[in-house]
Residue frames as a rotation matrix with the C-alpha (Angstrom) as fourth column:
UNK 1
0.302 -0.047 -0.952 147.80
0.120 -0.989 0.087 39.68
-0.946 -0.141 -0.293 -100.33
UNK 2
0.778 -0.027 0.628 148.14
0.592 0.368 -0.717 40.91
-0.212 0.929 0.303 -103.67
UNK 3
0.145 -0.970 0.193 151.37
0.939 0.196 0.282 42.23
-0.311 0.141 0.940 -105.38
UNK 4
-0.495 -0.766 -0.410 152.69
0.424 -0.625 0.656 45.36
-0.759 0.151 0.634 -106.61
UNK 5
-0.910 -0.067 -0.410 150.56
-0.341 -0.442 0.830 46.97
-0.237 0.894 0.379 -108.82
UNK 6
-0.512 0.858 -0.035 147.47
0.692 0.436 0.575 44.47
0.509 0.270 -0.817 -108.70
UNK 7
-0.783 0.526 0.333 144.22
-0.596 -0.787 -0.160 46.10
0.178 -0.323 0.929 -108.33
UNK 8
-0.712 0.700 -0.057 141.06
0.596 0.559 -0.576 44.54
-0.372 -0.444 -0.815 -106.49
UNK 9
-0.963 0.266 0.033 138.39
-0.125 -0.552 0.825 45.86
0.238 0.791 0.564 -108.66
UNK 10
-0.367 0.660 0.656 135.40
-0.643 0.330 -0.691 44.39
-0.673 -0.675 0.303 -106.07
UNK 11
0.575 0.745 0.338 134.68
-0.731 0.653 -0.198 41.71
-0.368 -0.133 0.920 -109.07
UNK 12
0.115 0.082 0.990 134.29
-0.288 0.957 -0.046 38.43
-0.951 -0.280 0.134 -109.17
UNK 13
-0.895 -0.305 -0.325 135.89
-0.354 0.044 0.934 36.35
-0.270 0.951 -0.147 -112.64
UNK 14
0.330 0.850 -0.412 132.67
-0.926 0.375 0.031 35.04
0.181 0.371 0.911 -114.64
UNK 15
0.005 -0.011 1.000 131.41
-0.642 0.766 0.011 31.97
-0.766 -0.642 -0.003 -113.49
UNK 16
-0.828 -0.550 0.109 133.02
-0.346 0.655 0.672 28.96
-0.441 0.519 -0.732 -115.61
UNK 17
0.391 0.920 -0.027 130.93
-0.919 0.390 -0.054 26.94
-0.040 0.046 0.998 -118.00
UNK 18
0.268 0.028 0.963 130.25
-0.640 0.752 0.156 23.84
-0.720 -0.658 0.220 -117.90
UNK 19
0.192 -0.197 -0.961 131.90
-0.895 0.368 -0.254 21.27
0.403 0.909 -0.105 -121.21
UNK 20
0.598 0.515 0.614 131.94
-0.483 0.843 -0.236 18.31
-0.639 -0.155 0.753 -122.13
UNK 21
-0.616 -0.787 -0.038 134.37
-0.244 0.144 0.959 16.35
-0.749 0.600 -0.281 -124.40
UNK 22
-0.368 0.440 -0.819 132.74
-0.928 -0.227 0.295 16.27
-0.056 0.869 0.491 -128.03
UNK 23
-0.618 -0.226 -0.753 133.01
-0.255 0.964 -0.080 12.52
0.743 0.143 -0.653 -128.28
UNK 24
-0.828 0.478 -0.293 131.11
0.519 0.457 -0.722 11.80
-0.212 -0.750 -0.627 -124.88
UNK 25
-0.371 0.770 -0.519 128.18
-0.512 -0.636 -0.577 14.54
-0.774 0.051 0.631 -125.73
UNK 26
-0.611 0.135 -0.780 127.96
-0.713 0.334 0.616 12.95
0.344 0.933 -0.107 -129.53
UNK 27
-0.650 0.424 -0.631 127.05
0.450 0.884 0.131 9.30
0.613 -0.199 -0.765 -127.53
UNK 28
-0.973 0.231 -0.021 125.12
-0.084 -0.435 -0.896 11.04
-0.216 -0.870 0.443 -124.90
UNK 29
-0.159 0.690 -0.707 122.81
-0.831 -0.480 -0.282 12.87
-0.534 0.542 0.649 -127.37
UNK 30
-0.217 0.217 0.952 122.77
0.226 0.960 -0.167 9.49
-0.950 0.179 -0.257 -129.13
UNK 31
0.546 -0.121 -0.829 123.71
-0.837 -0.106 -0.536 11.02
-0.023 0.987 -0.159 -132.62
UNK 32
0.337 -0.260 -0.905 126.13
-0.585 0.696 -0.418 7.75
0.738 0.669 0.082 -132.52
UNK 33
0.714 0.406 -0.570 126.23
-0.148 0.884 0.444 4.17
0.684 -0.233 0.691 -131.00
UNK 34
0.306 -0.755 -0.580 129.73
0.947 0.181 0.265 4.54
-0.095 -0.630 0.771 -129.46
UNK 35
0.630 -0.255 -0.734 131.95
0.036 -0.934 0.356 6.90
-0.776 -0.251 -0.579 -128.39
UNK 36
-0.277 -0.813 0.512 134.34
0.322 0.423 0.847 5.27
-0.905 0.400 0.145 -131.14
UNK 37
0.080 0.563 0.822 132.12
0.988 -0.157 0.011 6.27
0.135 0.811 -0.569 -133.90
UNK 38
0.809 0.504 -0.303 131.86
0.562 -0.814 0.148 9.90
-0.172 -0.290 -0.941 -132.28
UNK 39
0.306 -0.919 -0.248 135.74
-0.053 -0.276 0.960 10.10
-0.950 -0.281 -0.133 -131.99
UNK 40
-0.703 -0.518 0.487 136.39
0.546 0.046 0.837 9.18
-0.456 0.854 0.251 -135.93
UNK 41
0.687 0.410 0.600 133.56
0.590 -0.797 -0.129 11.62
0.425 0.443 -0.789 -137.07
UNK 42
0.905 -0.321 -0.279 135.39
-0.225 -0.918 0.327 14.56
-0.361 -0.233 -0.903 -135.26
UNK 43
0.307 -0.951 -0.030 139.06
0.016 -0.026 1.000 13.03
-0.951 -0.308 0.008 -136.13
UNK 44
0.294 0.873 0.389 137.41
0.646 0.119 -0.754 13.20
-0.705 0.473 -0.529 -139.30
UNK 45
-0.609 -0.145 -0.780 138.03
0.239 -0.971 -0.005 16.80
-0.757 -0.189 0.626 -139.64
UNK 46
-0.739 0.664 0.112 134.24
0.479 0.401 0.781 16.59
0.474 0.631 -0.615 -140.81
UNK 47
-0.039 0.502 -0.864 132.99
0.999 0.050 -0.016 18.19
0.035 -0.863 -0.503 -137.58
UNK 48
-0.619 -0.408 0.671 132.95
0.079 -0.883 -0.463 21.95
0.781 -0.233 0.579 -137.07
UNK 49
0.094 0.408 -0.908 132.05
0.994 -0.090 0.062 23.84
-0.056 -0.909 -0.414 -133.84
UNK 50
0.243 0.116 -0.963 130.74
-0.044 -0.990 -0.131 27.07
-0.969 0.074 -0.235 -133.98
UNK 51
0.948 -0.127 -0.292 131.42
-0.319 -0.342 -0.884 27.02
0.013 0.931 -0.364 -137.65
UNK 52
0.232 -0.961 0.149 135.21
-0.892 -0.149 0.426 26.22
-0.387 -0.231 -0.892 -136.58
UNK 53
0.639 0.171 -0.750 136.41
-0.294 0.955 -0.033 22.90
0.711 0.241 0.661 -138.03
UNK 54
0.271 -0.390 0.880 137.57
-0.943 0.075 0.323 20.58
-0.192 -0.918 -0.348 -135.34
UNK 55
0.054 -0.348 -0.936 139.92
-0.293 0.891 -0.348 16.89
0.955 0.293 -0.054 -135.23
UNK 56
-0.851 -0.462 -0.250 139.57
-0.060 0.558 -0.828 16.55
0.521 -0.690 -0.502 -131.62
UNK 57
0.030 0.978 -0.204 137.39
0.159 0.197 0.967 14.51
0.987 -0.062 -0.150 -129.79
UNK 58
-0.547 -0.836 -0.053 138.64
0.698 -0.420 -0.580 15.99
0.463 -0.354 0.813 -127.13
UNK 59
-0.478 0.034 0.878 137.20
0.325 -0.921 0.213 19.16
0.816 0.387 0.429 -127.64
UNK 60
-0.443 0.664 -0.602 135.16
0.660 -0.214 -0.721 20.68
-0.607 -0.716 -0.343 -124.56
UNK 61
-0.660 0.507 0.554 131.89
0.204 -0.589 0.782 21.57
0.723 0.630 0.286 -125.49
UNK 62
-0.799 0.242 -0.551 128.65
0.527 -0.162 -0.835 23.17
-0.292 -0.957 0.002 -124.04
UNK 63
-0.024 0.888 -0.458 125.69
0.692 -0.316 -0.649 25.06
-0.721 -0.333 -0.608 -123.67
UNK 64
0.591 0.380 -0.712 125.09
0.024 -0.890 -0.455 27.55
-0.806 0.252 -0.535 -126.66
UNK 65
-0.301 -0.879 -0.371 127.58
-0.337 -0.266 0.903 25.95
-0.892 0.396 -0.216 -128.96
UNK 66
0.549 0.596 -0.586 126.62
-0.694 -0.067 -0.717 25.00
-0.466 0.800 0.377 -132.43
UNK 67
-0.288 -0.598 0.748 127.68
-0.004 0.782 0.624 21.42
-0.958 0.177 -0.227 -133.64
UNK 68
0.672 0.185 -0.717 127.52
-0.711 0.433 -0.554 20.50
0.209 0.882 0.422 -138.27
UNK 69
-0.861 -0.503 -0.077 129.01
-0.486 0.767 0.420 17.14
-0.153 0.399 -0.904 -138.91
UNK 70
-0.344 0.427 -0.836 127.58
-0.698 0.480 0.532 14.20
0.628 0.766 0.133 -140.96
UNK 71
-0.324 0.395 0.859 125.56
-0.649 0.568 -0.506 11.77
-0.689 -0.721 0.072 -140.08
UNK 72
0.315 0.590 0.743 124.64
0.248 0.705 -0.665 9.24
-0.916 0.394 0.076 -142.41
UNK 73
-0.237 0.012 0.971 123.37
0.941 -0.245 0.233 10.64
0.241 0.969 0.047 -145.55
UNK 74
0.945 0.321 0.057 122.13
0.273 -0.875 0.401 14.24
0.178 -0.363 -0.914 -143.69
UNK 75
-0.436 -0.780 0.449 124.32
0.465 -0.622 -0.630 16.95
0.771 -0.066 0.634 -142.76
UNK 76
0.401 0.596 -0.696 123.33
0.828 0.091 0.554 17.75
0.393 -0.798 -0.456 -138.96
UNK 77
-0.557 -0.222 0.800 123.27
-0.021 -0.959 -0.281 21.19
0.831 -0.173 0.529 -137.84
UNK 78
0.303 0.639 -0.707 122.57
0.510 0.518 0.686 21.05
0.805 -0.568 -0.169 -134.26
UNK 79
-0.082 -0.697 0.712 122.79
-0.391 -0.635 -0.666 23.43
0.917 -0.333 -0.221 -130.66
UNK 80
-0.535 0.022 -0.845 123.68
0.574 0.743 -0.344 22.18
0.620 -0.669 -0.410 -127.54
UNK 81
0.482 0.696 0.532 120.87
-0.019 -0.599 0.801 22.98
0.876 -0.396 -0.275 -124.90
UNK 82
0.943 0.021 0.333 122.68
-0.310 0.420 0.853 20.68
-0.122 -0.907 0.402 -122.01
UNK 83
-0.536 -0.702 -0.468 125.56
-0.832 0.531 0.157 18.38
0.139 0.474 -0.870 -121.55
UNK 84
0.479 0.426 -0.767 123.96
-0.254 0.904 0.343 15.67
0.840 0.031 0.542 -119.95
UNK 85
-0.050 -0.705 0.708 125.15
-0.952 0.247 0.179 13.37
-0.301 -0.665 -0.683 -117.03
UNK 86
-0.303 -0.308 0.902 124.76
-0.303 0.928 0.215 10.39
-0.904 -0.208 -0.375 -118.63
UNK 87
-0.725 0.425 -0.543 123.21
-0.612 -0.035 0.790 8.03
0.317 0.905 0.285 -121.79
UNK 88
-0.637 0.752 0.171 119.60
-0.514 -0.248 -0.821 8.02
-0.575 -0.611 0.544 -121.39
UNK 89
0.099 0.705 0.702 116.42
0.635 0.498 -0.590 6.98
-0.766 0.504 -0.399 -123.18
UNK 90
-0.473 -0.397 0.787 116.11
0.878 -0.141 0.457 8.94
-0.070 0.907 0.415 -126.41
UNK 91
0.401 0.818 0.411 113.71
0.684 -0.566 0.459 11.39
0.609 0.097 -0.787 -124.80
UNK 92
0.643 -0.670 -0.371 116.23
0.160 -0.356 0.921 12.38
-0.749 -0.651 -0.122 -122.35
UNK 93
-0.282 -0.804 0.523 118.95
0.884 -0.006 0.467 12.66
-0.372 0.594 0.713 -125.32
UNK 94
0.169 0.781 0.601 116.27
0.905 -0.365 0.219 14.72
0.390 0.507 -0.768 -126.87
UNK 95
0.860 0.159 -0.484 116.62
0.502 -0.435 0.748 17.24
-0.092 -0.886 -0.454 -124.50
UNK 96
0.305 -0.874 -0.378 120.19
0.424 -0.231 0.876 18.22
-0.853 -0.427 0.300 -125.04
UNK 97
-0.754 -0.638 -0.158 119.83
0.304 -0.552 0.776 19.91
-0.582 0.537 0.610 -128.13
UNK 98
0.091 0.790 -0.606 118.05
-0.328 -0.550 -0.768 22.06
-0.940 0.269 0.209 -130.39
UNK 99
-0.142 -0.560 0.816 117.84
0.795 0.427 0.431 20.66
-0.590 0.710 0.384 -134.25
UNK 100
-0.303 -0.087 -0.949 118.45
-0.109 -0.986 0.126 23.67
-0.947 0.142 0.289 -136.55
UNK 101
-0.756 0.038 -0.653 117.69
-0.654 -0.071 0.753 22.08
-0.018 0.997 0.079 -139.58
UNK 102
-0.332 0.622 0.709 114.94
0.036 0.760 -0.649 20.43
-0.943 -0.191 -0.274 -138.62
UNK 103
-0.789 0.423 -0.445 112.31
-0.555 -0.180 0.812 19.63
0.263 0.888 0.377 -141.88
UNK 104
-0.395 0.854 0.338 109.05
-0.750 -0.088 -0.655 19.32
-0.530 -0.512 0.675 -141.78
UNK 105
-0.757 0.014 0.653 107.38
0.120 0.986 0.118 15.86
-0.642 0.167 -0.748 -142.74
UNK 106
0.283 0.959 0.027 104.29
0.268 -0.052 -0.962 17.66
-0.921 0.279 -0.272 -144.13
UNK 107
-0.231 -0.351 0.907 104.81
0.970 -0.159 0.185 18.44
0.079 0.923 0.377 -147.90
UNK 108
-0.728 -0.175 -0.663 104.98
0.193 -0.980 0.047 22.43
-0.658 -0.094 0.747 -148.70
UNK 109
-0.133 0.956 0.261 101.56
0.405 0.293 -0.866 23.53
-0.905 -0.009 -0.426 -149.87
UNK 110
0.295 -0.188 -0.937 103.20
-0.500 -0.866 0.016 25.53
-0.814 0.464 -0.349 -152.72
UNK 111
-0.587 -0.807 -0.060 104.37
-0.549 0.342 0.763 22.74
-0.595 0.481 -0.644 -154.40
């Protein structure tokens, strides 16, 4: 029964998403070999989400968020599609995200 003052408004709270800790998605998606490698890029504070910079691998991510952190020599700009339930083949990894910066292999016909 609810208290004093509460009102029952007939809805229902929005239905949770679903996250992932940064660090386990990173290895998932196979942007890096371990999770150890994932965890010192984000502790890094090299990583942003949404645009946000972030030091925890930790973090809970998810559908529709927007990962930038380094990789190599590249700056990866990248949205999550999925989390994943595991690490897969690389076509399955594939799958869990959208690259935003992709670049096309063909030279630009302008040049």
């Amino acid at each position: 029964m609810a208290g004093p003052g509460a009102r029952d408004t007939g809805r229902s709270a929005p239905p949770q998403r679903e996250v992932i800790r940064l660090d386990k998605w990173l290895w998932q998606a196979r942007f890096f070999k371990t999770r150890a490698l994932a965890a010192d890029v984000a502790e890094s504070g090299h990583l942003r989400i949404n645009g946000q910079p972030t030091k925890k691998p930790g973090a809970g991510v998810g559908a529709g968020d927007v990962l930038t952190f380094p990789q190599g020599s590249r700056i990866r700009v990248v949205r999550i599609l999925g989390i994943g339930l595991r690490r897969g083949p690389a076509t399955e990894a594939q799958a869990l995200y959208l690259d935003l910066d992709a670049r096309d292999e063909a030279p630009d016909p302008l040049e």
